[in-house]
DRENVO-700629 format. One record per residue: residue in one letter; z, x, y of N, C-alpha, C, O in turn. Coordinates in steps of 0.001 Angstrom, whole numbers, plus 500000, padded with zeros to 6 digits. Atoms other than C-alpha are relative to their C-alpha. Example, Ala and Ser with C-alpha at 12.3 -4.5 7.8 and 13.67 -1.06 7.14 Angstrom:
a500000500890498810507800512300495500500000500900501200500665501936501181
s499940499180498810507140513670498940500730499230501090500899499739502198
//
This chain:
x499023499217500753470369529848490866499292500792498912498210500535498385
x500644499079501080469921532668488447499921499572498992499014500245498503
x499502500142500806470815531056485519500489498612499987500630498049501073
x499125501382500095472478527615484233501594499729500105502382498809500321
x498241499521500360475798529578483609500166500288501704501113499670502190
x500047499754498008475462530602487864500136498661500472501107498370501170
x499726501587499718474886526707488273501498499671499821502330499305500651
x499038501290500164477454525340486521501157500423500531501919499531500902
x499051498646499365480011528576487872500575499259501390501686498862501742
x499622500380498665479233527481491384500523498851500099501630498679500610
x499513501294499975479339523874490916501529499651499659502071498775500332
x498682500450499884482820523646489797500718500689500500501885500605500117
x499547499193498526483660526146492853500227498905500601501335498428500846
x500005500524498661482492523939495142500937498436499528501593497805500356
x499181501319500467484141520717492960501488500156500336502069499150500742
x498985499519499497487396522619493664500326500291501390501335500219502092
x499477499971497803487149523260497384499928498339499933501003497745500016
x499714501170499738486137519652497432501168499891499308501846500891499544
x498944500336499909489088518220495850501148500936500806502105500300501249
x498512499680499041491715520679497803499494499167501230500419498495501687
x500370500632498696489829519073500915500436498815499599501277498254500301
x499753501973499646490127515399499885501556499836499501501990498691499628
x498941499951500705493390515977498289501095499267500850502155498908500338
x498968500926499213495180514088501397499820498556499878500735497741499997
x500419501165500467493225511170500538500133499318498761500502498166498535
x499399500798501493493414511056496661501086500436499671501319500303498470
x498302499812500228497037512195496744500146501004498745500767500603497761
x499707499297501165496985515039494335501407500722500735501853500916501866
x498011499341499762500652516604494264500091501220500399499343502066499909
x499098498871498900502189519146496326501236499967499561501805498998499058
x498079499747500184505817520545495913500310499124501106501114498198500999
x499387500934498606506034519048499610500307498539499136501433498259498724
x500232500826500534504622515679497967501201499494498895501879498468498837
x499508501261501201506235515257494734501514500339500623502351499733499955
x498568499765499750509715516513496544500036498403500827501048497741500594
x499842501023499178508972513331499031499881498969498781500656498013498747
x499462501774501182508454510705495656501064500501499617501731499468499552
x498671500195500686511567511858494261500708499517500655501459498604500313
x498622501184498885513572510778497328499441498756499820500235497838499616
x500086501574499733511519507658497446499929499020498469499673497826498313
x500283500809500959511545507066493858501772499516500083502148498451499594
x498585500579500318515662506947494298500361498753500835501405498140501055
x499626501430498952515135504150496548498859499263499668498031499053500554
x500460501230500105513337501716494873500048498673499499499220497782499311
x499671501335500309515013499203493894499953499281498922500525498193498854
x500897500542500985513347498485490799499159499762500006498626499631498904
x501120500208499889510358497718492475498525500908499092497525500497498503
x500632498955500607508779500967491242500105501023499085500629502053499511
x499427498703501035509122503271488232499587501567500421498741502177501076
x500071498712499673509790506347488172499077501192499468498622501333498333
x501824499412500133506907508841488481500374501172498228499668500943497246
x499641499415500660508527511480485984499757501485499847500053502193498885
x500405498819499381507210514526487722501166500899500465502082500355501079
x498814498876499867509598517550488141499363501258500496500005501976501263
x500291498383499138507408520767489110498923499993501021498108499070501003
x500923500679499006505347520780491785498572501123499545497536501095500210
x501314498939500263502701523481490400499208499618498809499690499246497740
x500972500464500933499252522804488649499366500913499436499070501803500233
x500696499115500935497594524772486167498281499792500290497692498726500467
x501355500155499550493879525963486889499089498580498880498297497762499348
x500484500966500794492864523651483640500263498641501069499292498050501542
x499561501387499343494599520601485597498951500105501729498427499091502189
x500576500191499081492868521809488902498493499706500172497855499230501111
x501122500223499905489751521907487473499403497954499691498424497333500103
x499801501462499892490475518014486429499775499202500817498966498275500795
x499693500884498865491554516775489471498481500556501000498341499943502059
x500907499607499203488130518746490969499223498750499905498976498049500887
x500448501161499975486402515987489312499789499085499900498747498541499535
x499615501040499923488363513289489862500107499799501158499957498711501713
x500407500453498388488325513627493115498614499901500775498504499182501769
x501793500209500149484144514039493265500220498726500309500176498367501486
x499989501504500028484670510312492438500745499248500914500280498410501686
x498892500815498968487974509151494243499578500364501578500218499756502436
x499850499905498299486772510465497936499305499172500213499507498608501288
x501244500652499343483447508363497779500800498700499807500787497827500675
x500218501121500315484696505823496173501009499050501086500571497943501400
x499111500332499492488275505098498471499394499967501243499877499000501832
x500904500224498705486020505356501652499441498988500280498349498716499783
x500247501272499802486115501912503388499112499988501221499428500567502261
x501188500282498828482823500883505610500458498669500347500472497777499499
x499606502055499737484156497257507754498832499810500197498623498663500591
x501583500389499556480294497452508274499518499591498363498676498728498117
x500702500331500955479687497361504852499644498280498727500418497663497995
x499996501477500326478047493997503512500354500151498449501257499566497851
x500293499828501494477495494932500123501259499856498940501285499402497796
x498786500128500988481213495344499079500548498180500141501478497757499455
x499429501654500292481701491140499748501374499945500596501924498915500206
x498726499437499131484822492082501701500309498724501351499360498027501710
x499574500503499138486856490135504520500358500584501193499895501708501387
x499430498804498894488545491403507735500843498756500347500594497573500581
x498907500597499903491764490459508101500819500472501045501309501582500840
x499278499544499306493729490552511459501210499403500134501399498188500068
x498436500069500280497437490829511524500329500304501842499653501134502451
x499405499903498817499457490435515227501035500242499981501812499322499728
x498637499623500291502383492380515167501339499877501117501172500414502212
x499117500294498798505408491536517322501646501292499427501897501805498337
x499010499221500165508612493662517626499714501455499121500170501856498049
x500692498679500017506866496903517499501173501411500541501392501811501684
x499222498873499697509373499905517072501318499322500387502009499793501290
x498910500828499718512260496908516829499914499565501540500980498992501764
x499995500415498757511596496065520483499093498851499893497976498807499376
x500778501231500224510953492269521043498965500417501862499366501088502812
x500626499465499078507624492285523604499063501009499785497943501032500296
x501155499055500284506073495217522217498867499323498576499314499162497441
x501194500557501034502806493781520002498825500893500034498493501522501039
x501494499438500479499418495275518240499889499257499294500600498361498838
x500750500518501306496998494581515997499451500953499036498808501953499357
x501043499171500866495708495986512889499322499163499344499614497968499363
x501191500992500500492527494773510843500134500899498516500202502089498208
x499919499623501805492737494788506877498659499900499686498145499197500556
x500925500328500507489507494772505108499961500251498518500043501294497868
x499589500316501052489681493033502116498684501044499009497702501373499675
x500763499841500665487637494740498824500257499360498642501000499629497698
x499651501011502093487245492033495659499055500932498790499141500759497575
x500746499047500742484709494867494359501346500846499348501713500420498253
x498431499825500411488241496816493752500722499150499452501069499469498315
x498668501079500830490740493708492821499503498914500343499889498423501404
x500066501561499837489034490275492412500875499313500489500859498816501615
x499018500646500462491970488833491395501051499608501526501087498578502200
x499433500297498772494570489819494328499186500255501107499682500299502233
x500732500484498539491843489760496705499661498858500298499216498732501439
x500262501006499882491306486502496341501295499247500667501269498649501743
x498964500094499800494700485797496407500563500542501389501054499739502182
x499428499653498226495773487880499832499186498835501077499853498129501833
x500715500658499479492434485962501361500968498392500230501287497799501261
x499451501829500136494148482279500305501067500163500527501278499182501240
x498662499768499363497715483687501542499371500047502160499996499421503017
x500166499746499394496198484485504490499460498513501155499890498102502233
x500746501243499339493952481379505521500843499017499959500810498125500807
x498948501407499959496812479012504429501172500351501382502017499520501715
x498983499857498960498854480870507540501416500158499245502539499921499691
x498635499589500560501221481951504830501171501028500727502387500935500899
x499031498960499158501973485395506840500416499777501345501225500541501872
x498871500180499012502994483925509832500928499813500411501352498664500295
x498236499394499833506337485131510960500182500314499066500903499401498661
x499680499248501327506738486909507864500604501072500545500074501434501596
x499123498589499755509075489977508327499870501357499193500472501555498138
x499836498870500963508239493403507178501277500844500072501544501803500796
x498719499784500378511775493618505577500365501573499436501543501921499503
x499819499129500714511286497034503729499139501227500549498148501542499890
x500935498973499886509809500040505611500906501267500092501965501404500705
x499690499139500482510143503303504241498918501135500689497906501443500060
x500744499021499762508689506176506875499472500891499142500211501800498764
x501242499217500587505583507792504950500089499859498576499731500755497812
x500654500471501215505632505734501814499861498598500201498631498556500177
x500550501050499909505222502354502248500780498945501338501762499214502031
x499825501412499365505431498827504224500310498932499380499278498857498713
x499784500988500681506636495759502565500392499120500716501402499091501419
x499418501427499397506305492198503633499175499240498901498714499742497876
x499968500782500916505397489095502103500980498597499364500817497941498335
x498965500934501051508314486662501357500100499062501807500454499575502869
x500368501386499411507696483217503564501183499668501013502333499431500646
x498434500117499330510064482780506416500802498595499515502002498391499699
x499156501058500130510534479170504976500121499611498299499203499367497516
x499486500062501595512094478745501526499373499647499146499255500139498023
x500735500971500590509923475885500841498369500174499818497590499717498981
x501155499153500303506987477623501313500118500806499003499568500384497986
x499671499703500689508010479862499517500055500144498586499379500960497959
x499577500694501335509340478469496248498656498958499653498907497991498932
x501707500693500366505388476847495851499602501464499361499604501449498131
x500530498961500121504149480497495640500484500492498644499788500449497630
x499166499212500866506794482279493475499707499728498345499781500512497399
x500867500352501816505328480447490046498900499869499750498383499241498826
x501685500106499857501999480920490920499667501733499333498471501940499540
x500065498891500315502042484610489463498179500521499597497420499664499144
x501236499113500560498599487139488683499378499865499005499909498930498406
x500111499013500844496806488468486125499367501078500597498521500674501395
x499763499096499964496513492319486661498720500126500306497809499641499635
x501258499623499946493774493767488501500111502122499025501012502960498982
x499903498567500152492627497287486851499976500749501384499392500344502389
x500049499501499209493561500126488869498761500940500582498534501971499949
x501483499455500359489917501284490409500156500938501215499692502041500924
x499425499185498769491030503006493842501654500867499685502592500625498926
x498538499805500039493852505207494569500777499531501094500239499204502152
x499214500155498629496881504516496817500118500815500824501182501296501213
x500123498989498444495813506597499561500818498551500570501097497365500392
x499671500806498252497106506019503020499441499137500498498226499329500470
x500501500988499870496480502803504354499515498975499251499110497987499865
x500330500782500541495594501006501465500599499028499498501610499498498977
x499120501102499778497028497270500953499968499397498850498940498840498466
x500343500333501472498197496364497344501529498664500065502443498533500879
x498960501147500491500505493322495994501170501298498757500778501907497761
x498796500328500320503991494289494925500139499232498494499953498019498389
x499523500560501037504925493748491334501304500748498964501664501926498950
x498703499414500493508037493920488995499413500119498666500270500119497782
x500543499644501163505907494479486159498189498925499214497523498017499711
x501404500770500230502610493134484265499819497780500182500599496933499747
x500443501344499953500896489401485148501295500128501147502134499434500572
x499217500337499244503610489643488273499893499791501133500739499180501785
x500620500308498332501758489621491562500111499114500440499360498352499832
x499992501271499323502581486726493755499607499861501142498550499269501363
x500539500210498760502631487041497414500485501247500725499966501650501766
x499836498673499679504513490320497725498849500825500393497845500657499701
x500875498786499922502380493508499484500776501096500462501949501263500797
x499275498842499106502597496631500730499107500660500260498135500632499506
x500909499188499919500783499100502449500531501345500183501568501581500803
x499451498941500021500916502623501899499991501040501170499008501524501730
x500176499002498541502131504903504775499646501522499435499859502323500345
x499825499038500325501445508099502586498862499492498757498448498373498451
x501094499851501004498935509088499805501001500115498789501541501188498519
x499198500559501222500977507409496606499230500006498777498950499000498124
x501095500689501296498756508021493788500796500224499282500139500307498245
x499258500327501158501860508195491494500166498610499604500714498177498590
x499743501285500543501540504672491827498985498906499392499133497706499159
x500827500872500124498019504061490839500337499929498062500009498956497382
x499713500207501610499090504582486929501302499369499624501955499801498674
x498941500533499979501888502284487387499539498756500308500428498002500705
x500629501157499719499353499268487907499875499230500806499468498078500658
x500199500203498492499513499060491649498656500159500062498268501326500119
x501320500035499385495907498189492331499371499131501202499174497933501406
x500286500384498296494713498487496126498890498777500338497881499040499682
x500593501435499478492866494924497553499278500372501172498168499892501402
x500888499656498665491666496251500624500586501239500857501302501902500107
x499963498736499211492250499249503433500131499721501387499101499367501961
x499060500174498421494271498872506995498142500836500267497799501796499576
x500850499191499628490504499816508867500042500389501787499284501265502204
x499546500118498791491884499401512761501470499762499589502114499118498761
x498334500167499459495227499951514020501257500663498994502365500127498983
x499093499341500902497123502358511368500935500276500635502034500254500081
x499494499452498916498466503508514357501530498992500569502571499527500948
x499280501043499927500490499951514927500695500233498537501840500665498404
x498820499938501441501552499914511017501113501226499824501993501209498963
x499238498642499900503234503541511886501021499458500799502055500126500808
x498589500426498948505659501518514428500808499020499199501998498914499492
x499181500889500278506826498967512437501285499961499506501388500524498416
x499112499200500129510729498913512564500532500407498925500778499533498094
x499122499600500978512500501200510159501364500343499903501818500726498825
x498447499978499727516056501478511250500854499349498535501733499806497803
x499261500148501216517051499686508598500466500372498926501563500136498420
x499914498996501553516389501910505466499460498971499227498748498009499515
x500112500548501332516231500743502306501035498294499558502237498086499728
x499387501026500322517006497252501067500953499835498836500714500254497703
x499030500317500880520208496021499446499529499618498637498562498889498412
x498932499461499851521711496834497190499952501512500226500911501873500907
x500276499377499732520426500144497263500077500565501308499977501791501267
x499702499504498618520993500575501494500298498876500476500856497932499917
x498776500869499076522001498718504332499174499000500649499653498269501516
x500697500893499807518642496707504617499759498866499343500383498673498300
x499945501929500658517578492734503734500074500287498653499562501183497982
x500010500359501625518624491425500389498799499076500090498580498179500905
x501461501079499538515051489954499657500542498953498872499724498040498764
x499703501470500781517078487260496815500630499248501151500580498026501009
x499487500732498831518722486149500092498954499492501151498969498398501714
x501199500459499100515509486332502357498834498346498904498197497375499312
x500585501188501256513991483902498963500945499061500567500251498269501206
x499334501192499845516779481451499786500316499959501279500256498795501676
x499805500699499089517599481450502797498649500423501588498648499975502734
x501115499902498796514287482858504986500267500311501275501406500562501668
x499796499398498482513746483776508502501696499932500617502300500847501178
x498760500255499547517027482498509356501156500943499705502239500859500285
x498792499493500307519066484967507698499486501795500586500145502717501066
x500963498736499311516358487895508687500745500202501515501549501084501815
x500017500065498704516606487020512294501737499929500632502029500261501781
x498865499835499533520459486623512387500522501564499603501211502237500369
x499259498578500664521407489927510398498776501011500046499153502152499778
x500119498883499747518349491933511032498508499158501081497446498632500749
x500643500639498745516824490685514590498903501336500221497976501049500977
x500769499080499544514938493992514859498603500105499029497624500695499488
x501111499957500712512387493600511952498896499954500513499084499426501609
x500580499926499239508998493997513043498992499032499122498760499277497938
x500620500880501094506670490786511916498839499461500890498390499730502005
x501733500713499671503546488814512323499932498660500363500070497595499761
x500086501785498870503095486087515187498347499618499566497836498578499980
x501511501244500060499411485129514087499129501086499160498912502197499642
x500805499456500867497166486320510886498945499276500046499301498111499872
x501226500836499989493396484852511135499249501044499024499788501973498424
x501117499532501085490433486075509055499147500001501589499314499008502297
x500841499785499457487954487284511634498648499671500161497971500240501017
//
Protein backbone atom coordinates (compact mmCIF):
# COMPACT_ATOMS: atom_id res chain seq x y z
CA UNK A 1 0.00 0.00 0.00
CA UNK A 2 0.83 3.59 -0.67
CA UNK A 3 0.47 4.86 2.53
CA UNK A 4 -0.90 3.81 6.17
CA UNK A 5 -4.08 5.97 5.47
CA UNK A 6 -4.50 3.38 1.95
CA UNK A 7 -3.96 0.48 4.59
CA UNK A 8 -6.17 1.24 7.06
CA UNK A 9 -8.96 2.63 4.04
CA UNK A 10 -8.79 -0.82 2.56
CA UNK A 11 -8.77 -2.78 5.62
CA UNK A 12 -12.00 -1.65 6.93
CA UNK A 13 -13.39 -2.24 3.18
CA UNK A 14 -12.61 -5.53 3.27
CA UNK A 15 -13.81 -5.76 7.31
CA UNK A 16 -17.16 -4.66 5.81
CA UNK A 17 -17.57 -7.08 2.93
CA UNK A 18 -16.54 -9.57 5.53
CA UNK A 19 -19.15 -8.94 7.99
CA UNK A 20 -22.11 -8.49 5.19
CA UNK A 21 -20.77 -12.11 4.21
CA UNK A 22 -20.84 -13.67 7.71
CA UNK A 23 -23.78 -11.69 8.67
CA UNK A 24 -26.06 -15.03 8.36
CA UNK A 25 -23.95 -16.51 10.89
CA UNK A 26 -23.46 -13.64 13.47
CA UNK A 27 -27.06 -12.52 12.98
CA UNK A 28 -26.63 -8.87 12.34
CA UNK A 29 -30.24 -7.35 11.63
CA UNK A 30 -32.15 -7.07 8.57
CA UNK A 31 -35.67 -5.40 8.21
CA UNK A 32 -36.50 -9.13 7.03
CA UNK A 33 -34.78 -10.24 10.47
CA UNK A 34 -35.81 -7.88 13.04
CA UNK A 35 -39.56 -8.00 11.36
CA UNK A 36 -39.22 -12.02 12.12
CA UNK A 37 -38.09 -11.24 16.20
CA UNK A 38 -40.93 -9.06 16.58
CA UNK A 39 -43.42 -11.81 15.71
CA UNK A 40 -41.38 -14.17 17.76
CA UNK A 41 -40.78 -11.85 20.49
CA UNK A 42 -44.91 -11.75 20.81
CA UNK A 43 -44.74 -15.32 21.45
CA UNK A 44 -42.65 -15.85 24.15
CA UNK A 45 -44.10 -16.53 26.89
CA UNK A 46 -41.91 -14.87 29.20
CA UNK A 47 -39.25 -17.00 28.36
CA UNK A 48 -37.52 -14.17 26.47
CA UNK A 49 -37.37 -10.37 26.67
CA UNK A 50 -38.06 -8.25 24.44
CA UNK A 51 -35.30 -7.23 21.99
CA UNK A 52 -36.50 -3.45 21.76
CA UNK A 53 -35.54 -2.95 18.17
CA UNK A 54 -38.00 -1.02 15.89
CA UNK A 55 -36.06 0.06 12.55
CA UNK A 56 -34.49 -2.20 10.59
CA UNK A 57 -31.68 0.26 9.09
CA UNK A 58 -27.97 0.71 10.30
CA UNK A 59 -25.93 3.64 10.17
CA UNK A 60 -22.41 3.41 8.35
CA UNK A 61 -20.82 4.24 12.05
CA UNK A 62 -22.83 1.01 13.35
CA UNK A 63 -21.71 -0.92 10.12
CA UNK A 64 -18.40 -0.17 10.57
CA UNK A 65 -18.88 -1.80 14.29
CA UNK A 66 -20.46 -4.76 13.44
CA UNK A 67 -17.37 -5.04 10.57
CA UNK A 68 -15.34 -5.79 13.51
CA UNK A 69 -17.34 -7.70 15.46
CA UNK A 70 -17.87 -9.94 13.14
CA UNK A 71 -13.78 -10.31 12.22
CA UNK A 72 -14.11 -12.03 15.65
CA UNK A 73 -17.66 -13.73 15.79
CA UNK A 74 -17.13 -15.81 12.30
CA UNK A 75 -13.81 -17.46 13.60
CA UNK A 76 -14.73 -17.74 16.71
CA UNK A 77 -18.64 -19.49 16.24
CA UNK A 78 -16.97 -22.00 13.75
CA UNK A 79 -17.32 -25.52 15.29
CA UNK A 80 -14.46 -28.27 14.26
CA UNK A 81 -16.09 -32.06 15.83
CA UNK A 82 -12.38 -32.81 14.88
CA UNK A 83 -11.19 -30.36 17.05
CA UNK A 84 -9.30 -31.73 20.27
CA UNK A 85 -8.18 -28.64 21.64
CA UNK A 86 -11.67 -27.13 22.44
CA UNK A 87 -12.21 -30.29 25.28
CA UNK A 88 -15.63 -30.76 23.70
CA UNK A 89 -18.10 -33.89 23.64
CA UNK A 90 -20.34 -35.28 20.84
CA UNK A 91 -23.56 -35.77 21.72
CA UNK A 92 -26.08 -37.99 19.76
CA UNK A 93 -29.75 -37.40 19.96
CA UNK A 94 -32.37 -40.19 18.15
CA UNK A 95 -35.27 -38.53 17.06
CA UNK A 96 -38.61 -40.32 16.71
CA UNK A 97 -41.84 -38.78 15.28
CA UNK A 98 -40.14 -36.80 12.68
CA UNK A 99 -42.58 -34.23 10.96
CA UNK A 100 -45.34 -35.62 13.75
CA UNK A 101 -45.31 -39.00 12.00
CA UNK A 102 -44.73 -41.96 14.46
CA UNK A 103 -41.89 -44.29 12.42
CA UNK A 104 -40.16 -41.54 10.87
CA UNK A 105 -36.54 -41.21 12.98
CA UNK A 106 -32.92 -39.34 12.54
CA UNK A 107 -30.14 -38.40 14.20
CA UNK A 108 -28.34 -35.31 14.95
CA UNK A 109 -24.84 -34.95 16.78
CA UNK A 110 -24.36 -31.93 19.31
CA UNK A 111 -20.87 -31.01 20.06
CA UNK A 112 -20.50 -29.86 23.30
CA UNK A 113 -17.94 -26.53 23.84
CA UNK A 114 -16.97 -25.94 27.87
CA UNK A 115 -14.29 -23.45 26.22
CA UNK A 116 -17.68 -21.29 25.55
CA UNK A 117 -19.94 -22.29 28.82
CA UNK A 118 -18.15 -24.41 31.49
CA UNK A 119 -20.84 -24.21 33.59
CA UNK A 120 -23.93 -25.46 31.29
CA UNK A 121 -21.65 -27.63 29.50
CA UNK A 122 -21.02 -29.53 32.15
CA UNK A 123 -24.36 -29.61 33.06
CA UNK A 124 -26.04 -30.71 29.43
CA UNK A 125 -22.99 -33.51 29.51
CA UNK A 126 -24.45 -34.89 33.20
CA UNK A 127 -28.20 -34.46 31.78
CA UNK A 128 -27.22 -36.36 29.11
CA UNK A 129 -25.15 -39.42 30.55
CA UNK A 130 -27.75 -39.77 33.40
CA UNK A 131 -30.32 -40.66 30.26
CA UNK A 132 -32.20 -37.63 31.44
CA UNK A 133 -33.33 -36.82 27.63
CA UNK A 134 -34.84 -39.90 26.98
CA UNK A 135 -38.34 -39.55 25.75
CA UNK A 136 -38.22 -36.02 26.40
CA UNK A 137 -40.64 -34.10 24.05
CA UNK A 138 -39.66 -31.12 22.07
CA UNK A 139 -42.87 -29.34 23.35
CA UNK A 140 -42.11 -25.80 21.85
CA UNK A 141 -41.02 -25.46 18.19
CA UNK A 142 -41.15 -22.28 16.61
CA UNK A 143 -40.21 -22.58 12.56
CA UNK A 144 -36.84 -20.48 12.18
CA UNK A 145 -36.32 -19.44 15.74
CA UNK A 146 -35.95 -22.00 18.00
CA UNK A 147 -36.45 -25.74 19.46
CA UNK A 148 -37.31 -26.33 23.00
CA UNK A 149 -37.13 -29.47 25.00
CA UNK A 150 -35.93 -30.44 28.23
CA UNK A 151 -38.64 -31.08 30.91
CA UNK A 152 -38.37 -35.05 32.07
CA UNK A 153 -41.19 -37.18 30.88
CA UNK A 154 -41.36 -38.38 34.60
CA UNK A 155 -42.29 -35.86 37.31
CA UNK A 156 -40.00 -37.46 39.66
CA UNK A 157 -37.21 -37.06 37.68
CA UNK A 158 -37.94 -34.13 37.23
CA UNK A 159 -38.66 -32.40 40.53
CA UNK A 160 -34.68 -33.64 41.54
CA UNK A 161 -33.47 -31.28 38.74
CA UNK A 162 -35.72 -28.17 39.08
CA UNK A 163 -33.66 -26.95 42.47
CA UNK A 164 -30.54 -27.72 41.15
CA UNK A 165 -30.37 -24.23 39.26
CA UNK A 166 -26.88 -22.44 37.41
CA UNK A 167 -24.69 -19.88 37.80
CA UNK A 168 -24.54 -17.83 34.49
CA UNK A 169 -22.18 -18.62 31.88
CA UNK A 170 -20.81 -15.25 30.10
CA UNK A 171 -22.12 -14.82 26.77
CA UNK A 172 -18.81 -15.68 24.46
CA UNK A 173 -20.52 -17.01 21.11
CA UNK A 174 -23.46 -15.79 19.31
CA UNK A 175 -26.82 -17.55 18.78
CA UNK A 176 -26.27 -18.41 15.32
CA UNK A 177 -28.14 -21.22 13.72
CA UNK A 178 -27.71 -24.38 15.25
CA UNK A 179 -26.31 -23.48 18.35
CA UNK A 180 -27.59 -25.33 21.70
CA UNK A 181 -28.10 -23.05 24.83
CA UNK A 182 -30.10 -23.71 28.28
CA UNK A 183 -33.36 -21.85 28.65
CA UNK A 184 -33.65 -19.38 31.45
CA UNK A 185 -36.31 -17.12 33.19
CA UNK A 186 -33.73 -14.89 34.30
CA UNK A 187 -30.14 -14.74 36.13
CA UNK A 188 -28.56 -18.03 38.21
CA UNK A 189 -31.78 -19.89 36.37
CA UNK A 190 -30.52 -22.61 34.07
CA UNK A 191 -31.68 -26.03 34.99
CA UNK A 192 -32.36 -28.58 32.44
CA UNK A 193 -34.31 -26.46 29.96
CA UNK A 194 -32.56 -25.99 26.16
CA UNK A 195 -33.03 -24.88 23.01
CA UNK A 196 -31.57 -24.81 19.81
CA UNK A 197 -31.65 -22.10 17.49
CA UNK A 198 -33.38 -22.64 14.07
CA UNK A 199 -32.36 -19.01 12.94
CA UNK A 200 -29.42 -16.59 13.64
CA UNK A 201 -30.85 -15.01 17.20
CA UNK A 202 -28.19 -12.77 18.25
CA UNK A 203 -30.85 -10.55 19.96
CA UNK A 204 -30.54 -13.11 22.39
CA UNK A 205 -26.90 -13.20 23.06
CA UNK A 206 -27.28 -9.79 25.27
CA UNK A 207 -30.09 -11.27 27.08
CA UNK A 208 -27.64 -13.93 28.74
CA UNK A 209 -28.45 -16.86 26.54
CA UNK A 210 -25.00 -18.38 26.34
CA UNK A 211 -24.49 -21.20 23.55
CA UNK A 212 -22.87 -24.80 25.14
CA UNK A 213 -22.24 -26.41 22.04
CA UNK A 214 -23.34 -26.51 18.04
CA UNK A 215 -25.94 -29.19 16.31
CA UNK A 216 -22.57 -30.46 13.94
CA UNK A 217 -24.60 -33.48 11.95
CA UNK A 218 -28.12 -33.66 11.14
CA UNK A 219 -29.56 -29.87 11.22
CA UNK A 220 -31.41 -31.21 8.61
CA UNK A 221 -33.46 -33.69 11.21
CA UNK A 222 -33.82 -30.64 13.85
CA UNK A 223 -35.68 -28.74 10.73
CA UNK A 224 -38.48 -31.66 10.96
CA UNK A 225 -39.25 -31.66 14.31
CA UNK A 226 -43.12 -31.31 14.75
CA UNK A 227 -44.47 -27.80 14.74
CA UNK A 228 -48.17 -28.00 14.27
CA UNK A 229 -48.67 -27.04 17.44
CA UNK A 230 -47.50 -23.32 17.65
CA UNK A 231 -46.78 -21.72 20.53
CA UNK A 232 -47.28 -22.94 24.07
CA UNK A 233 -50.14 -22.12 26.43
CA UNK A 234 -51.24 -19.71 27.42
CA UNK A 235 -50.03 -17.78 24.70
CA UNK A 236 -51.33 -20.62 21.75
CA UNK A 237 -52.79 -23.83 21.49
CA UNK A 238 -49.50 -25.76 22.43
CA UNK A 239 -48.25 -27.80 25.90
CA UNK A 240 -48.68 -26.00 29.15
CA UNK A 241 -45.02 -26.84 30.30
CA UNK A 242 -46.49 -26.19 34.41
CA UNK A 243 -48.66 -29.17 33.37
CA UNK A 244 -45.90 -31.16 31.40
CA UNK A 245 -43.78 -30.36 35.23
CA UNK A 246 -46.64 -32.22 36.92
CA UNK A 247 -47.97 -34.38 35.11
CA UNK A 248 -45.10 -35.53 32.24
CA UNK A 249 -45.19 -37.65 29.24
CA UNK A 250 -48.56 -38.71 30.07
CA UNK A 251 -50.31 -35.62 29.49
CA UNK A 252 -47.85 -34.81 26.30
CA UNK A 253 -48.71 -38.06 24.71
CA UNK A 254 -52.51 -37.91 25.42
CA UNK A 255 -53.14 -34.16 24.28
CA UNK A 256 -50.27 -33.72 21.97
CA UNK A 257 -49.37 -37.39 20.48
CA UNK A 258 -47.60 -35.69 17.56
CA UNK A 259 -44.58 -34.07 19.39
CA UNK A 260 -41.43 -35.06 17.98
CA UNK A 261 -38.91 -36.58 20.86
CA UNK A 262 -35.87 -38.54 21.73
CA UNK A 263 -35.89 -42.52 21.94
CA UNK A 264 -32.06 -42.77 22.92
CA UNK A 265 -29.31 -39.87 23.77
CA UNK A 266 -25.62 -41.47 24.27
CA UNK A 267 -22.36 -39.48 24.30
CA UNK A 268 -20.38 -40.95 21.44
Amino acid sequence: FSSHKDFKMKLIALLTIQALAASAFTGVPSSVSRSALKHHNSAESGLFASTGETDGSISRREALQVASAAAVLATSTVVNADDEGAGGKLVEFTVNNLDGEEGKTGTFVVKTRPDWAPIGEERFVALAESSFFDGCRAFRVLPGFIVQFGINGDPAVQSKWRSSSLKDDPVKVSNSRGTVVFATAGPGTRTTQLFVNLGNNSFLDKQSFSPLGEVVEGMDVVERFYSGYGEGAPSGRGPNQGLIQKQGNSYLEASYPKLSYFSKVVLK
